[in-house]
Structure formats: structure tokens, C-alpha cells
C-alpha positions in Angstrom: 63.5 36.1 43.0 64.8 33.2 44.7 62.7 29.6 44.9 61.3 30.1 48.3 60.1 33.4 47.6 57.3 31.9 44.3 57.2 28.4 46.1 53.1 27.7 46.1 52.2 25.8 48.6 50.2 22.1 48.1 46.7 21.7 48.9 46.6 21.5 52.9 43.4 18.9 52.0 45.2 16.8 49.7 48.1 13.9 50.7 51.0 16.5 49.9 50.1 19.0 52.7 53.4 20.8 53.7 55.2 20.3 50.1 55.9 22.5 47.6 53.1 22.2 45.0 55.0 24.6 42.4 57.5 27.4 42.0 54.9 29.9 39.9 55.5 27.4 36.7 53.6 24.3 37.3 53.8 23.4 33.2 57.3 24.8 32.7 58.3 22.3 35.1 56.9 19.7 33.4 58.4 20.7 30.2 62.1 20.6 32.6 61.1 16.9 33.5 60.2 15.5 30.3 62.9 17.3 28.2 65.2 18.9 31.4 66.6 18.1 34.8 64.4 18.4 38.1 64.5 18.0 41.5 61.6 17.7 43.6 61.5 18.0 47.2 59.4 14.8 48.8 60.6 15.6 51.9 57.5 15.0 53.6 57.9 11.3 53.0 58.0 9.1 56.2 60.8 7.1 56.3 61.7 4.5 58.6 64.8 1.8 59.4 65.0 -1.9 60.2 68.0 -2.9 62.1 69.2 -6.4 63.4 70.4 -9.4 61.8 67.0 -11.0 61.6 65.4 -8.2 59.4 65.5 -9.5 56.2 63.8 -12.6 57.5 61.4 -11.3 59.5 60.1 -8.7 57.2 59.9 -11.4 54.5 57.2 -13.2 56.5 54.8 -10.5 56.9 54.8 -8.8 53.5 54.6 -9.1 49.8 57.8 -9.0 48.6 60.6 -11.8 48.5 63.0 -10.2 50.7 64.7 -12.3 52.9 68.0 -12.3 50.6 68.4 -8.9 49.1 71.6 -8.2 48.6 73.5 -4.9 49.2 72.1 -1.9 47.8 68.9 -3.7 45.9 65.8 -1.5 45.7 61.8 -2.9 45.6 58.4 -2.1 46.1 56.9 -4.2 49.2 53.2 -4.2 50.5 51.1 -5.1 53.9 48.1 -6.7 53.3 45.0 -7.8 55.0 43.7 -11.0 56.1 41.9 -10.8 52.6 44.6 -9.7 50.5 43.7 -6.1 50.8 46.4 -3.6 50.4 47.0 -1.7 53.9 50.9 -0.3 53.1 52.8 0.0 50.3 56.7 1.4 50.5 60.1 1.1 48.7 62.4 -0.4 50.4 65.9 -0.3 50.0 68.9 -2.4 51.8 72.4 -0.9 52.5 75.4 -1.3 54.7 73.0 -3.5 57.3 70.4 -1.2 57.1 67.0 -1.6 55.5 65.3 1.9 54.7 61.5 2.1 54.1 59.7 5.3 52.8 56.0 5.5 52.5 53.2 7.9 52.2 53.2 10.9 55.2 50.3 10.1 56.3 50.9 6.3 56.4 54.4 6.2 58.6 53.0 6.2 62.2 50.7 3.5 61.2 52.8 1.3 59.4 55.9 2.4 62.8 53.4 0.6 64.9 52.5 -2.2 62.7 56.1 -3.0 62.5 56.6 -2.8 66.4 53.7 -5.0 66.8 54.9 -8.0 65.1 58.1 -8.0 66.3 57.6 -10.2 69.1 61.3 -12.0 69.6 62.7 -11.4 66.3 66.2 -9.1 66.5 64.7 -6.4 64.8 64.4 -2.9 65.6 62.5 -0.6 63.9 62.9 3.3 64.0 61.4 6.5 62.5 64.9 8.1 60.3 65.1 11.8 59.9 65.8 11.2 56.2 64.7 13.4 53.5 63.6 11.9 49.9 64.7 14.3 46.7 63.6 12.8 43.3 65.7 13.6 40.2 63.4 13.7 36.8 64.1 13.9 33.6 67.0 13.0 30.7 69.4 15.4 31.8 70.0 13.9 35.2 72.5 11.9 33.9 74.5 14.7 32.1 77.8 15.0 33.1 77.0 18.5 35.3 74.5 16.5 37.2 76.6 13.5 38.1 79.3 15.6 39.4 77.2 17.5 41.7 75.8 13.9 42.8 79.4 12.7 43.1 78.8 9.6 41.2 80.3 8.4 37.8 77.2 7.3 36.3 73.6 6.2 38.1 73.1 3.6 40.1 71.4 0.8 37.7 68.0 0.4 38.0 66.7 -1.2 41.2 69.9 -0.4 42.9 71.5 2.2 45.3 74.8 3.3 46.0 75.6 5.0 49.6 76.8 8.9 49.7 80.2 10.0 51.6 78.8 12.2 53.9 75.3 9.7 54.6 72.3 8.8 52.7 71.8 7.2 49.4 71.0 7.5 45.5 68.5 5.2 44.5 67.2 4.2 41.0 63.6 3.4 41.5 62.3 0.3 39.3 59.3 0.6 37.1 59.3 4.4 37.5 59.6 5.5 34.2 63.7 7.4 34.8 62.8 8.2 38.7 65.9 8.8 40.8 66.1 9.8 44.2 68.2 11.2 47.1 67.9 10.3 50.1 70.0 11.9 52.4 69.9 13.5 56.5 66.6 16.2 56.5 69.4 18.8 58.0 71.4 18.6 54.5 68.7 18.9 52.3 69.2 22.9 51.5 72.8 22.2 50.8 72.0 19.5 48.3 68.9 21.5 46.8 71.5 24.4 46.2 74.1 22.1 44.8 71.6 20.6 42.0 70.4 23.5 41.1 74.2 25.1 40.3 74.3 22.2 38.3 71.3 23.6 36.1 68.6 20.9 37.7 65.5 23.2 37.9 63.4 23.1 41.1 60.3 21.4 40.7 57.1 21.3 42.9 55.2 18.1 43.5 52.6 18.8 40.6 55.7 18.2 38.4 56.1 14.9 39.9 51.9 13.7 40.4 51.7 14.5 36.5 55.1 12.0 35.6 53.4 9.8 37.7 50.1 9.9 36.7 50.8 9.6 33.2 52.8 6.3 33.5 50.3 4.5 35.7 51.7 4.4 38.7 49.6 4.1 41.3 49.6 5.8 45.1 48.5 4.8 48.0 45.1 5.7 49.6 44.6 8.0 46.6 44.4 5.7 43.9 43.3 2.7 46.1 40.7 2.1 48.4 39.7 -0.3 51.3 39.3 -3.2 48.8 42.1 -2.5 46.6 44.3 -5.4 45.6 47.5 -5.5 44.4 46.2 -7.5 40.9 44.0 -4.3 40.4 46.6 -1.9 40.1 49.8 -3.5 38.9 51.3 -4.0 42.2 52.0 -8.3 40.8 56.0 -8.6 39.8 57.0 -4.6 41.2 56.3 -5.5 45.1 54.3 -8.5 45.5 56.3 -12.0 44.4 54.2 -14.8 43.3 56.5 -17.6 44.5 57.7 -17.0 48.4 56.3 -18.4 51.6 53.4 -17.9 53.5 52.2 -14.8 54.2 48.8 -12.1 55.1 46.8 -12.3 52.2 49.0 -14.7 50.4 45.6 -16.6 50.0 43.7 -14.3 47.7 46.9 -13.2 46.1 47.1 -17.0 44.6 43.7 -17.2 44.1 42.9 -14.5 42.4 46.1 -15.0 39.9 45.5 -18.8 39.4 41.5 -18.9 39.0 39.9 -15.7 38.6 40.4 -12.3 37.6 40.9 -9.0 39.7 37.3 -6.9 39.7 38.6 -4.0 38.5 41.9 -2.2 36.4 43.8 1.1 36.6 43.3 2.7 34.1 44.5 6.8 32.7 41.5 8.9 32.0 41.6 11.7 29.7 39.2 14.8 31.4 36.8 17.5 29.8 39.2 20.6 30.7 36.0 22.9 30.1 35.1 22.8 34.0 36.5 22.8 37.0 37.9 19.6 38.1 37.1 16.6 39.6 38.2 15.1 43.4 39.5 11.8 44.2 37.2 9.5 45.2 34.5 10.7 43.1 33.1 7.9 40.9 32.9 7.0 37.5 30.0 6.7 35.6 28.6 5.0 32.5 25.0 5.9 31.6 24.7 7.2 35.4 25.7 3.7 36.3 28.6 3.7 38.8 31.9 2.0 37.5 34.8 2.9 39.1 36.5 5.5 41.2 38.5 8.4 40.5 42.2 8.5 41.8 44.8 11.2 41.4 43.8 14.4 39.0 46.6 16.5 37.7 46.7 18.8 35.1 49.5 17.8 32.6 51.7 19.9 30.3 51.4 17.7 27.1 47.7 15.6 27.9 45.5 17.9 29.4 43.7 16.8 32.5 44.2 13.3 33.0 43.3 11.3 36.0 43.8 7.3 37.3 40.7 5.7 38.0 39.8 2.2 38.9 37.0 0.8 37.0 35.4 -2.6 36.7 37.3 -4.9 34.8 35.6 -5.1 31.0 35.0 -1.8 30.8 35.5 -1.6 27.0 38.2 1.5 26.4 35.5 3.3 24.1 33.0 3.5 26.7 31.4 7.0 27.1 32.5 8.0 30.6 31.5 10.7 33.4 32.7 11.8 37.0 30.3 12.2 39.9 30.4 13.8 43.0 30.6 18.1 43.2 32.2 18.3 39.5 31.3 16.1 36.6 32.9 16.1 33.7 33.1 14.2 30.6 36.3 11.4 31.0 37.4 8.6 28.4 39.9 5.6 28.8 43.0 6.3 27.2 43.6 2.7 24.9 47.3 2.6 25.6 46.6 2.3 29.7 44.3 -0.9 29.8 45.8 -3.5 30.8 47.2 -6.6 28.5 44.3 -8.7 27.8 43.6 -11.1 30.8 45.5 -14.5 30.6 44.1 -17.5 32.6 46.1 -19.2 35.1 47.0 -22.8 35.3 43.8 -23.2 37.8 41.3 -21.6 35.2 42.2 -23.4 32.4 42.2 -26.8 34.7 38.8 -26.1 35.6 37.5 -25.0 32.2 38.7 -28.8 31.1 36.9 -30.2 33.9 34.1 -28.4 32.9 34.0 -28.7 29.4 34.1 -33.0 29.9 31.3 -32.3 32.0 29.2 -31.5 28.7 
């Protein structure tokens, strides 16, 4: 029976609509990524291309990311935020042969299309919707020698980097993703590289495969595991696609502030989920002796945890603390320890106004 035939579709509710959520073995495809080879088609991604010599320049000034200089084939994380530091956009970005490629959430690329055509104004700069496909290799086998050949590549591109393809499109080694490498190539030739992987011995994989690699590593997505107030401090988005020491910028305000005198309200953390019931939604809170703490992001059952979710709780939640979700479905939840994040640091601001206060006394 060939892939199409047992391809199960995603939710048409959840931010996958139109994907493949399995191929009739959600967990075996797990086990492929952890252990295996697999491709997963993320073809549903919108993707979108800067042109112009100004580009680099201009995009610097209106996002999070130092980007003005990025040389040939580099690979980052950037962000749009709000007056208030809010997090409106998040894509990777990726700059080759003159071109600078952004792929973001489906939902998110007509938004973010116009955004970019707003601020424009004079600035040689165009920016176009690309009909690019994203496929994302996972697993330890993707760099087997089978695997390589079928990519036509000697070895992967280093991580953070990207490498063009003869006949168009890219391979791209995504940073902080845990092994993540994807293809991104012209929508019409994505059959002809799906076929070509798999007669390599990469499995086909749905996007369940992919939400549990992802969930399990911390890494968070957009509108799912953020909100309206989200900030990039929250949810580990400091270093991967925000830089701390570029020029002005949206929301560059609260980004300082909140690194140099305070702390961020709450943390990402990985939850670990009753499996007895049915499972929770995103959005649904968290709660701690029917107090509300937090909000639930991405659930996914996976192969070797269970049910695990992200969630974004106050900050000082203590790891041990007896947990619950609300909403249609609650279930018993509990902080996995290894997910909280390092134990805050004060910033050079803090620790100048805890002398000032403490000669005060």
C-alpha cells in the first residue's frame, strides 16, 4: 500500500490543516526519527523572498535579529515584535546567492507579506510570496552515506548554514533544533524528491512525528505555544533570533529592559500528562490548587514520554508543583525538572540597583 493511500490527514482545527498528520504509524515514526531516517512533508509552510541590494539592511531595522551582514548561506531565527516587545512573527531565515528566504507558520504568511510591504517605503527591497516547499530530514541516519547521495551532497551543511541544490532550492541545517535538516526546494518537485528519499530508505513521516521532536526539546511555535503577550525572554527566543547588541528596533525597549532589570513573567516549560483521559487543547490553562498559572501549548502524544505538552507558566513555579489543565479536559500534568530553565541571573542593571538599594539601608 503506497504512502498516499494510509496518509491520515491533520486536524482541519489545528495549525497543520492540509498536512499529513501520519502514515497509519504515528509511534513507529517516531521510533524512525529518534533511531532512523524521516522525511516529513511541511509543505504547507509559507515561504517568502526579499530581493534588492538594501535587504539585509532594511530587514535589520525592523526585526530581532542582527542581520544586516549575513553572509552567504547563514541560517537564523528572526522575530517581529510589538511596540511593547510582544512577539507578532517569528521565521527562519536563510540568505543565498542574493536572495533572502523566510518561512513561517501557514497561517502567518499573508500577514507577515503585508507587514513586509508596508514598511518598505523607499528601501530597494522587494518582497514576494515563493512557491517553495519545506521537507525536514530527522533523525541519525540522515547523514548515512545512502541519504547524502540521494541529497547530492558530501556531507551536511554545518549547522546554521545552507548549501544551494543544482536544479533550485536549498539544504539547510537549522540551529538549536536538536539534528533538524531541511529541503527546501520548487512545490512542483516535491514528489520527485519525496520518492528519491524514500529509495534511499528515509521513512515517510507525518507531522506528529515532527510536533513530538519538537515538543520534547523545547522548542517553541508560534501562536500555539505563545500568546498576545508572549515575549521572546519567555520562551527562549534570546541568542536563537533575537540579538542583544544591534540597533534600534520595535520592541527593542522591553527586550533591554526586561534582560537588564527584571525577569520575564513566565517560562516554557515540558509537562508530562495523565494519559488516563482524553487529552487536553492548547490554550487551556494550568492550574495549581484551582489557581490559574499558565497556559497550555502544543500536546502530542510521544513514543518514548507519554503525553507531554509545552506550557507557559509563571515564573517560580517550583518544578514539584502539583499541576492540572483546565478547560473541556483536565488532567493531572507535572513539570518535567530537566525543562526549567537555568536559574535566573541578574543583569548588570539589577545588580546596580540592588547596591543602590542596599546603601540606602
Amino acid at each position: 500500500m503506497s504512502a498516499s493511500t494510509t496518509a491520515i490527514p491533520a486536524p482541519e482545527t489545528g495549525p497543520d490543516a492540509g498536512a499529513v498528520w501520519h502514515y497509519g504509524d504515528p509511534l513507529g515514526e517516531q521510533r524512525a526519527a529518534a533511531h532512523g531516517a524521516v522525511v516529513v512533508d511541511r509543505s504547507h509552510r509559507a515561504v517568502l523572498t526579499l530581493t534588492g541590494a538594501e535587504r539585509k539592511t532594511w530587514l535589520h531595522t525592523i526585526s530581532s535579529q542582527h542581520v544586516s551582514d549575513l553572509p552567504d548561506g547563514a541560517v537564523t531565527e528572526n522575530l517581529s515584535l510589538d511596540g511593547q516587545g510582544r512577539v507578532e512573527d517569528h521565521w527562519v531565515q536563510t540568505e543565498l546567492d542574493g536572495v533572502t528566504v523566510l518561512d513561517t507558520e501557514p497561517w502567518r504568511g499573508e500577514a507577515l507579506l503585508a507587514f513586509l510591504r508596508k514598511m518598505v517605503f523607499w528601501a530597494d527591497v522587494v518582497v514576494e510570496t515563493a512557491d517553495l516547499a519545506v521537507l525536514s530530514l530527522l533523525g541519525p541516519a540522515v547523514s548515512d552515506t545512502p541519504v547524502l547521495e540521494a541529497l547530492g551532497v558530501a556531507a551536511l551543511p554545518a549547522p546554521g548554514t545552507a548549501v544551494a541544490l543544482p536544479d533550485g532550492g536549498f539544504l539547510r541545517s537549522v540551529p538549536g533544533s536538536g539534528g533538524e535538516v531541511d529541503l527546501v526546494v520548487p512545490r512542483e518537485q516535491t514528489a520527485r524528491w519525496l520518492d528519491r528519499l524514500v529509495a534511499a530508505g528515509v521513512r515517510r513521516a507525518g507531522v506528529w512525528a515532527y510536533e513530538a521532536h519538537r515538543v520534547a526539546a523545547r522548542r517553541p511555535r508560534l501562536g500555539v505555544d505563545t500568546d498576545e503577550r508572549t515575549i521572546p525572554h519567555e520562551v527562549g527566543w534570546i541568542g536563537s533570533a533575537v540579538h542583544l547588541d544591534k540597533g534600534c528596533y520595535r520592541g527593542q525597549e522591553t527586550v533591554a529592559r526586561v534582560h537588564n532589570l527584571g525577569k520575564p513573567p513566565r517560562m516554557l516549560v515540558v509537562l508530562h500528562l495523565d494519559g488516563a483521559a482524553d487529552r487536553p487543547s492548547a490554550g487551556d490553562a494550568v492550574l495549581a490548587g484551582g489557581r490559574t498559572v499558565g497556559r497550555l501549548g502544543t500536546v502530542v502524544d510521544h513514543v518514548d514520554e507519554g503525553p507531554i505538552a509545552l506550557a507557559l507558566l509563571k515564573r517560580g513555579v517550583p518544578a514539584d508543583t502539583e499541576l492540572a489543565t483546565g478547560g473541556a479536559v483536565a488532567v493531572s500534568a507535572a513539570i518535567d525538572p530537566d525543562s526549567m530553565p537555568a536559574a535566573d541571573v541578574a543583569g548588570a542593571g539589577r545588580l546596580a540597583v540592588d547596591r543602590l538599594r542596599g546603601g540606602a539601608r
